[in-house]
C-alpha positions, 0 to 999 in steps of 0.5 A, spaced: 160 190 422 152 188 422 153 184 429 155 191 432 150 195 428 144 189 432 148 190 438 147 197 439 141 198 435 138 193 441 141 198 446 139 204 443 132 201 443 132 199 450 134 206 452 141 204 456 146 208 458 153 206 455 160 206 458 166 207 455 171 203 459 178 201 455 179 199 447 173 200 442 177 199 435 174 198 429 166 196 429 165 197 436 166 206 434 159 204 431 157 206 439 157 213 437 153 213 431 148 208 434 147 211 441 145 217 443 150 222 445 148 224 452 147 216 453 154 215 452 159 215 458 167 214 458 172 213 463 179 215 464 180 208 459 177 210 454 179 209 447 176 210 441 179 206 435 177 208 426 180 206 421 177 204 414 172 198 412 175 193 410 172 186 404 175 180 403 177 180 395 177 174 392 183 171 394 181 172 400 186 178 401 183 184 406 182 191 403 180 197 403 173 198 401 171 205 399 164 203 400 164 200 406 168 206 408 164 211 406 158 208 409 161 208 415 164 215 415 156 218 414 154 213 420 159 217 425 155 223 428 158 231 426 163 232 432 166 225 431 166 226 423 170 233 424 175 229 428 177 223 424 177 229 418 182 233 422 186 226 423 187 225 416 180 221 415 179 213 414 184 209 412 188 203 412 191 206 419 187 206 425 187 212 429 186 214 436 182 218 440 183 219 448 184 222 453 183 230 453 180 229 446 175 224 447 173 227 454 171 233 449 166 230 446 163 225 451 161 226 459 166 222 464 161 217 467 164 219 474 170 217 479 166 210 481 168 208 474 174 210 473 177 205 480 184 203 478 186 206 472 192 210 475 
């Protein structure tokens, strides 16, 4: 997660636009809570994937971490807070916005992105 939050915090600060074309699961959803909404574009491949943070125990066994997931649930901007609530919130399966859903919250980035996703 912390190269994600470097990446887009970089991104955010250079004043960049950024394009949604295909799967952003897991860390990569961190977009829509370090980029401003209005410089964000999605195209008709756009997917967003959230599930819960994930530790390591001291087996080495992946786990829910509450904290982790916490963390990660007040990062997400309101409108992206409602929907995962909507959904059930985080947990150890992931959950999918796409589609109609996502073009709700997001502005299309223009049919010259979207080439080929027929």
């Amino acid at each position: 997660m912390g190269k994600y939050l470097l990446m887009f915090a970089a991104i955010r600060d250079s004043g960049e636009r950024v394009v949604i074309d295909g799967s952003c699961f897991s860390a990569c959803t961190l977009v829509t809570a370090m980029i401003p909404k209005d410089r964000v574009c999605i195209t008709g491949r756009a997917v967003l994937g959230f599930h819960a943070g994930w530790a390591d125990d001291r087996a080495g066994n992946r786990v829910i971490s509450m904290e982790g997931t916490q963390l990660l649930y007040q990062m997400y901007p309101p409108m992206i807070r409602k929907w995962i609530a909507h959904h059930g919130g985080l947990g150890p399966n992931i959950i999918v916005m796409k589609g109609r859903e996502l073009a709700s919250l997001y502005r299309s980035c223009g049919p010259e992105y979207d080439v080929g996703s027929q």
